[in-house]
N, C-alpha and C positions, 0 to 999 in steps of 0.2 A: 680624123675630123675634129676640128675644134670645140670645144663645147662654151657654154656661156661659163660654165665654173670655171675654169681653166681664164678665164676675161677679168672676171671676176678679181680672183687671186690675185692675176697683175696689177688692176686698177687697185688693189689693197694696197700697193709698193708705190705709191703716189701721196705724198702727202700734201697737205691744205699747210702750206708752211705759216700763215697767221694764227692757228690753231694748232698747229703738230697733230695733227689727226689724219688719218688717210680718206679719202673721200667716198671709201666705199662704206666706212663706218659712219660719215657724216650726212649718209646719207644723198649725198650730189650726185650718183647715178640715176637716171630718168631708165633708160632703153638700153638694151646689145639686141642688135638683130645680125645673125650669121648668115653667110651666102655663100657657099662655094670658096670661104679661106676670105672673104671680102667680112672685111665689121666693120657694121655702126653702132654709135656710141653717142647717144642724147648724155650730156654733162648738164648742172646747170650749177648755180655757185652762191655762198653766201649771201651775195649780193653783186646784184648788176656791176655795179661798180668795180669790181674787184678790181684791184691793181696788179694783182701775180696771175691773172686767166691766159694769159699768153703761154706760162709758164708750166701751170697744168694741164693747158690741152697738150702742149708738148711732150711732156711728162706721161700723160697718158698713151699718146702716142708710141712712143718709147718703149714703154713698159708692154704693150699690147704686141705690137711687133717680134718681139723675142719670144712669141708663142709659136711654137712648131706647127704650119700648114696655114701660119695666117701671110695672106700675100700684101691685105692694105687694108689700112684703119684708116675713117675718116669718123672723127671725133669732133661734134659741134654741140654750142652751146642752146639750150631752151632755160627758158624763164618762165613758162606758164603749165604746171602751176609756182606761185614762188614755191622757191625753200623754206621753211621755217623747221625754228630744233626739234621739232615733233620726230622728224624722217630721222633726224641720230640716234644711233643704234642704244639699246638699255645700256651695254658694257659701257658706252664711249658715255653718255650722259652720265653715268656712274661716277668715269673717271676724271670727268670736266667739272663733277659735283652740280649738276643740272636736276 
């Protein structure tokens, strides 16, 4: 069975390439809801705007897939609530000197 840590870990292997940070530490996970090998995955991003969001759903994608017993990701993006650096992790504000 899949677990969310196991989702987790991958979406760690994703990075926010404007920032070099992976976006589990940036905080950009919203949700993982598990279903029988089926995940969903709320993402949301810097900013609406992002010009790489194509790049990270894919990415996340990708990464999520290579999990043993997972059959399909469907990874969409939410904006409500925004993001702000509140949600980055102590370590990552640490290393970004925040």
């Amino acid at each position: 069975m899949v677990t969310k840590d196991e989702i987790m870990k991958a979406l760690g292997n994703v990075n926010d390439p404007e920032l070099g940070v992976d976006i589990v530490n940036l905080g950009l996970v919203y949700t993982v809801k598990i279903k029988d090998g089926n995940i969903d995955i709320e993402l949301t991003l810097t900013s609406p705007g992002c010009p790489v969001a194509p790049m990270i759903l894919e990415n996340a994608e990708e990464e999520v897939k290579k999990i043993r017993g997972v059959t399909k990701v469907n990874v969409q993006f939410d904006f409500d609530p925004p993001w702000t650096p509140d949600r980055i992790s102590d370590e990552t504000k640490m290393l970004l000197g925040i």
